[in-house]
PARO-356337 format. One record per atom (N, C-alpha, C): x, y, z. Coordinates in nm, 4 decimals, always signed. Last residue first. Layout:
+----------+----------+----------+
:       c1 :       c2 :       c3 :
+----------+----------+----------+
:        X :        Y :        Z :
...
+----------+----------+----------+
//
This chain:
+----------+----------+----------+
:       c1 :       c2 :       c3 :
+----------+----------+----------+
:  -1.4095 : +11.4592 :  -0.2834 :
:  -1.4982 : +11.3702 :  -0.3822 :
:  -1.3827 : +11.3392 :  -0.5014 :
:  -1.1793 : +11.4975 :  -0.0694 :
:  -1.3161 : +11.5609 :  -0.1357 :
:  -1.3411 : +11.4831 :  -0.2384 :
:  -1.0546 : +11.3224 :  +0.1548 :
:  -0.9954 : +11.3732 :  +0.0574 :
:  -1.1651 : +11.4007 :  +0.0407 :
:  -0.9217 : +11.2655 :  +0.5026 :
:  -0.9568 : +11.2682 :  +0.3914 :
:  -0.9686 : +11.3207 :  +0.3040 :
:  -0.8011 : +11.3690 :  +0.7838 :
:  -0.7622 : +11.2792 :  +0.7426 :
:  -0.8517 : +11.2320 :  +0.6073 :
:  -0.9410 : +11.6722 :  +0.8218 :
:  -0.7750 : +11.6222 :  +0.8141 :
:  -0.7411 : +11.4940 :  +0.7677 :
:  -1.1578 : +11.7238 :  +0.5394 :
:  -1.1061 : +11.7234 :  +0.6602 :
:  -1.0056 : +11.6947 :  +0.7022 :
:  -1.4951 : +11.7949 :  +0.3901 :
:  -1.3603 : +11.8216 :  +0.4307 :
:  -1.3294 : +11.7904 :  +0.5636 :
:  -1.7798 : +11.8100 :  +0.1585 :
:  -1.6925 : +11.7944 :  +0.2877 :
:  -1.5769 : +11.7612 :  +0.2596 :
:  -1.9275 : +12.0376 :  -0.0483 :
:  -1.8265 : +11.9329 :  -0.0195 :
:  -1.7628 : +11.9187 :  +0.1200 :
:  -2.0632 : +12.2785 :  -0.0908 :
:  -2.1279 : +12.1460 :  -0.0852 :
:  -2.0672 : +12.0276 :  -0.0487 :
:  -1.9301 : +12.5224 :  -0.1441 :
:  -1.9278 : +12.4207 :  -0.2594 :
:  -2.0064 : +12.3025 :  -0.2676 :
:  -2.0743 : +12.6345 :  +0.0843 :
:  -2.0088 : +12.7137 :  -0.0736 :
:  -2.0077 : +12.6504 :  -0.2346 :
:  -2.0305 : +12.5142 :  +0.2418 :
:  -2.1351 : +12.5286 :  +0.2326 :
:  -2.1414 : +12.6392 :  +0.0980 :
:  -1.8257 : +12.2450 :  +0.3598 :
:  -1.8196 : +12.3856 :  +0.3137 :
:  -1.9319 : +12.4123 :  +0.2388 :
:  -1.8505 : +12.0792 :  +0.7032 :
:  -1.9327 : +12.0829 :  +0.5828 :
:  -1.8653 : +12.2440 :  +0.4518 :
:  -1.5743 : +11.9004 :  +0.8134 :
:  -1.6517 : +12.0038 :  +0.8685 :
:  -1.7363 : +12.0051 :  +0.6621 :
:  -1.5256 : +11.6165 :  +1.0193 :
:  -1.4770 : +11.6814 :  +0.9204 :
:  -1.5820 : +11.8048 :  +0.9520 :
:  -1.4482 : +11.4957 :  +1.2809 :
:  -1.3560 : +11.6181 :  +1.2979 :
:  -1.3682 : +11.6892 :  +1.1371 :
:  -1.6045 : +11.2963 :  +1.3184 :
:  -1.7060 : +11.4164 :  +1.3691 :
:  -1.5709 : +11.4930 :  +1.3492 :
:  -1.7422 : +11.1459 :  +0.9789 :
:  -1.6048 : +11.1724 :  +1.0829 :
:  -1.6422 : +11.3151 :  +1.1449 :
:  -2.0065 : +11.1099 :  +0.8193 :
:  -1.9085 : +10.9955 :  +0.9428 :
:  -1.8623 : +11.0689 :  +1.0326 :
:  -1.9694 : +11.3188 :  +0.6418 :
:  -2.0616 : +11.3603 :  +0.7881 :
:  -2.0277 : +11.2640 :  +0.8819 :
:  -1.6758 : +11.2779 :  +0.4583 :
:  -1.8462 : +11.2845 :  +0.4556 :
:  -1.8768 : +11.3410 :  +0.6228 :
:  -1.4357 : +11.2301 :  +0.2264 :
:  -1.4765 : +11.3007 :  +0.3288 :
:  -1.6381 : +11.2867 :  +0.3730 :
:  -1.2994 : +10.9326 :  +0.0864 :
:  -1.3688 : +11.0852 :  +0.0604 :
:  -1.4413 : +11.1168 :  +0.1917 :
:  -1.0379 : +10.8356 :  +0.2347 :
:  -1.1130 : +10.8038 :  +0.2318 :
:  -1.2095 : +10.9329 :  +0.1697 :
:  -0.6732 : +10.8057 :  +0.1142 :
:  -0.7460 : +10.8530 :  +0.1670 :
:  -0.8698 : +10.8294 :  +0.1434 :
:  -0.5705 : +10.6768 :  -0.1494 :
:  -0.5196 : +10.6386 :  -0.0050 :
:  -0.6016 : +10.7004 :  +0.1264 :
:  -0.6376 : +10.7895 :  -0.3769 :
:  -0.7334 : +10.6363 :  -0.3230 :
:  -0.6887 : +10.6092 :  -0.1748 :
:  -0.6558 : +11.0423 :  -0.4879 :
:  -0.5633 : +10.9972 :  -0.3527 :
:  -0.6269 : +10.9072 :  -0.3212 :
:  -0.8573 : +11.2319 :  -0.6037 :
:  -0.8199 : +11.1015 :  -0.6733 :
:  -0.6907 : +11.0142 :  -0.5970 :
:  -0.7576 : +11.5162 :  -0.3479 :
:  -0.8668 : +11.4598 :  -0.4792 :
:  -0.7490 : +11.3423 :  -0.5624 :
:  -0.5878 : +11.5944 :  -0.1936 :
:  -0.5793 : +11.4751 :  -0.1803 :
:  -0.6729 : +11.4142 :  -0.3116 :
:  -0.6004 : +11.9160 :  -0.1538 :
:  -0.5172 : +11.8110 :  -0.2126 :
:  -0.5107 : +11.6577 :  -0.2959 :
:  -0.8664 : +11.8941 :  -0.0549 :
:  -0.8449 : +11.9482 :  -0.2083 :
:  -0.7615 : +11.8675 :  -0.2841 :
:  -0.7738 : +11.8265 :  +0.2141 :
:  -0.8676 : +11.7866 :  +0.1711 :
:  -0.8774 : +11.7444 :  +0.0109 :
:  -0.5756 : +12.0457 :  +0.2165 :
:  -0.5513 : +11.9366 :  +0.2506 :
:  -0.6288 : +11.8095 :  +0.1696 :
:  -0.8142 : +12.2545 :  +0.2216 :
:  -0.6677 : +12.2857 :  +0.1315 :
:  -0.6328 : +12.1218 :  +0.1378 :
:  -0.9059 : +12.2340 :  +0.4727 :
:  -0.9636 : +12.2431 :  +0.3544 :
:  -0.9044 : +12.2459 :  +0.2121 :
:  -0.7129 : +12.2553 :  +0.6822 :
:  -0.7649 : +12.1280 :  +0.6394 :
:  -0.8922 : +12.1573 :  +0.5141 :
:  -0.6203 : +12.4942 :  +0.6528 :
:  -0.5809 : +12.4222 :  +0.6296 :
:  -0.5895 : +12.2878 :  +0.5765 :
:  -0.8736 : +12.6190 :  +0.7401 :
:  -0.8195 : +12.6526 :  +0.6087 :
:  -0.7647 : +12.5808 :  +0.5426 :
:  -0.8940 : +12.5326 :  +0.9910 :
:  -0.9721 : +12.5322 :  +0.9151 :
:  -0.9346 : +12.5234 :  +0.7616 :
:  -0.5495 : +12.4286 :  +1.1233 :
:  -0.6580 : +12.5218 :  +1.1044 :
:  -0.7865 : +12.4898 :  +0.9998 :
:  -0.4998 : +12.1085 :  +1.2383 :
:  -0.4860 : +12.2167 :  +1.2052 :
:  -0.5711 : +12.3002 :  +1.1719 :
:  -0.3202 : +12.0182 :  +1.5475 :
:  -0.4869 : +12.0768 :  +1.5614 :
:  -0.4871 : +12.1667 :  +1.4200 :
:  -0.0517 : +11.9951 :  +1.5686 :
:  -0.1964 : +11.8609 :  +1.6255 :
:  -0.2833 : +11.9037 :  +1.5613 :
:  +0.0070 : +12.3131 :  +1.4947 :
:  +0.0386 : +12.1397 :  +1.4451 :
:  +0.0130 : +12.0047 :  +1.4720 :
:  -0.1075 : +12.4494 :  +1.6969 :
:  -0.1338 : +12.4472 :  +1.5926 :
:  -0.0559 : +12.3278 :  +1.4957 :
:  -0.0135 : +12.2981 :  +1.9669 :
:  -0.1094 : +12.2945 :  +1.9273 :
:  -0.1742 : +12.3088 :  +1.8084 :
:  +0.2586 : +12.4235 :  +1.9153 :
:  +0.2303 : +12.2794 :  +1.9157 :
:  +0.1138 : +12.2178 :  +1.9261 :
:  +0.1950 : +12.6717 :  +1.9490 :
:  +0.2794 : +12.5976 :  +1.7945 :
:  +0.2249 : +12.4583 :  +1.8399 :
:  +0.0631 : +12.6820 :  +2.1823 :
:  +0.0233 : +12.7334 :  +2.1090 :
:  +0.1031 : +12.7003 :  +1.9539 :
:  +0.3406 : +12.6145 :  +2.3943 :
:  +0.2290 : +12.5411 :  +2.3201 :
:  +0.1237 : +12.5984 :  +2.2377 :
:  +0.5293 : +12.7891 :  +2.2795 :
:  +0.5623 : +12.6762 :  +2.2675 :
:  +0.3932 : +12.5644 :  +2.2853 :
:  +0.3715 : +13.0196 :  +2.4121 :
:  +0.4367 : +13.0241 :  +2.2994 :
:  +0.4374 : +12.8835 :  +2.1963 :
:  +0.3889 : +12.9722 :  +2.6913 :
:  +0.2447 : +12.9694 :  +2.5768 :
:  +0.2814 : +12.9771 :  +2.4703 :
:  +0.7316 : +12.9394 :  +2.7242 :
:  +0.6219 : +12.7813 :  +2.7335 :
:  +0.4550 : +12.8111 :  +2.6787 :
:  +0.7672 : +13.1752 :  +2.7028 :
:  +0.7742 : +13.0606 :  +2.6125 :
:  +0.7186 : +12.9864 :  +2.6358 :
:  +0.6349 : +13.3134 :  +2.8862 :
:  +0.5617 : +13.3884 :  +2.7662 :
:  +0.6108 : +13.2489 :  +2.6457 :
:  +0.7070 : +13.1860 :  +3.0881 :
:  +0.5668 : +13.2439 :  +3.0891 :
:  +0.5702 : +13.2136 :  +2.9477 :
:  +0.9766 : +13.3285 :  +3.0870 :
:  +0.9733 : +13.2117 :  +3.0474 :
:  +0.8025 : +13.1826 :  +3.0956 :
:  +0.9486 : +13.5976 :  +3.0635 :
:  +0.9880 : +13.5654 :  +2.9474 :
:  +0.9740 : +13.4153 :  +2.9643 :
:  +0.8124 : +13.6497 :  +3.3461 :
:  +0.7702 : +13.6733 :  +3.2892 :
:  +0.7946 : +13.6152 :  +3.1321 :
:  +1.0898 : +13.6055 :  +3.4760 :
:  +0.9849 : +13.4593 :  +3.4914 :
:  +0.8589 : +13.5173 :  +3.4039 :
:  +1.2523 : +13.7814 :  +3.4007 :
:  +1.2624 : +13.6998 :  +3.3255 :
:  +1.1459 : +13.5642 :  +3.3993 :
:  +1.1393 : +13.9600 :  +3.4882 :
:  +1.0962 : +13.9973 :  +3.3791 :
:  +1.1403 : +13.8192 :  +3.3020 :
:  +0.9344 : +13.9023 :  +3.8052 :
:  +1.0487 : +13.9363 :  +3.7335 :
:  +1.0646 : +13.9041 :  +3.5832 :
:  +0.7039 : +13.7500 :  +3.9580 :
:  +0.7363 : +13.9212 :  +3.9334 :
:  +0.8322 : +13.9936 :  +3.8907 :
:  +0.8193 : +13.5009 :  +4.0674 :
:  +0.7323 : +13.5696 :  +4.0063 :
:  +0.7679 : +13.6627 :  +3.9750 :
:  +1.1706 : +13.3957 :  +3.9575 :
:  +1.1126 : +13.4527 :  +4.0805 :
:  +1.0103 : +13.5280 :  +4.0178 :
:  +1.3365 : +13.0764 :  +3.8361 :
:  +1.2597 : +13.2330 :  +3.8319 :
:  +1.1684 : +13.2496 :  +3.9316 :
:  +1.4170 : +12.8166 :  +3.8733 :
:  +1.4543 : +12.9227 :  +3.9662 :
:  +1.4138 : +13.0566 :  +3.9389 :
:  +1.2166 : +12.6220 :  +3.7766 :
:  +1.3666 : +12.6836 :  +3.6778 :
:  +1.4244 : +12.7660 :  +3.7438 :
:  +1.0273 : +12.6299 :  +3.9403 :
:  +1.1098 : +12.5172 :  +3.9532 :
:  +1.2149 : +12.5310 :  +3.8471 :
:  +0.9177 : +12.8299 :  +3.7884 :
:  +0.9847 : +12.8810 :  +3.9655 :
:  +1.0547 : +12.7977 :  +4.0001 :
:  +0.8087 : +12.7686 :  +3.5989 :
:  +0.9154 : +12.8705 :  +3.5632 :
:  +0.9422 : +12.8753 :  +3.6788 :
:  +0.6757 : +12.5451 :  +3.6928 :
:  +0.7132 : +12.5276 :  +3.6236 :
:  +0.8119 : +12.6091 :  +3.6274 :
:  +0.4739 : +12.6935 :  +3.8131 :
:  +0.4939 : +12.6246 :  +3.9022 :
:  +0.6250 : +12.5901 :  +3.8389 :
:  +0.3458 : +12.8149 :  +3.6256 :
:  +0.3826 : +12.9257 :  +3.7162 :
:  +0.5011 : +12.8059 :  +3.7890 :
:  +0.1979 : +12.6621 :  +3.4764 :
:  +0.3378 : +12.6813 :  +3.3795 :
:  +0.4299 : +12.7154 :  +3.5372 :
:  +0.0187 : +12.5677 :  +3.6738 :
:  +0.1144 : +12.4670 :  +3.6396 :
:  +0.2371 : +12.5296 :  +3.5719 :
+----------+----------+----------+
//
C-alpha cells in the first residue's frame, strides 16, 4: 500500500527518492502510532499522575488496556488513576 502510494506521487521504485518517501510515511506512522498507543512507561507515569483526580476512575483488572505493576501491586493505565 505505502509502495503504491509513493508511485502514485510519481516516484519510481528503486530510486533514492521513492526510497525517502518509504522511509516518511513509516516514519509518520510510527509517531502516530506512538501517540494513540502510549508506551508502557508512559501510562504508568500518567496513572501516578492522576492520584486523588476524582475525574478519573482508579485503575483495576476491569479495563483490558490496564496493565498490573508487580513491584508495587498497583494497577495502571491510560485512562485512570492508581489508588
Amino acid at each position: 500500500m505505502d509502495q503504491g502510494r509513493c508511485a502514485g506521487y510519481g516516484y519510481q521504485p528503486g530510486t533514492d527518492a521513492f526510497a525517502k518517501c518509504m522511509m516518511t510515511i513509516d516514519v509518520a506512522r510510527e509517531k502516530r502510532d506512538a501517540r494513540d498507543h502510549p508506551s508502557d512507561a508512559r501510562m504508568k507515569a500518567l496513572s501516578i499522575e492522576r492520584n486523588g483526580d476524582t475525574r478519573f476512575p482508579v485503575c483495576s483488572a476491569a479495563d483490558m488496556d490496564n496493565n498490573l505493576d508487580t513491584v508495587n501491586n498497583a494497577w495502571y493505565g491510560p485512562n485512570c488513576r492508581q489508588r
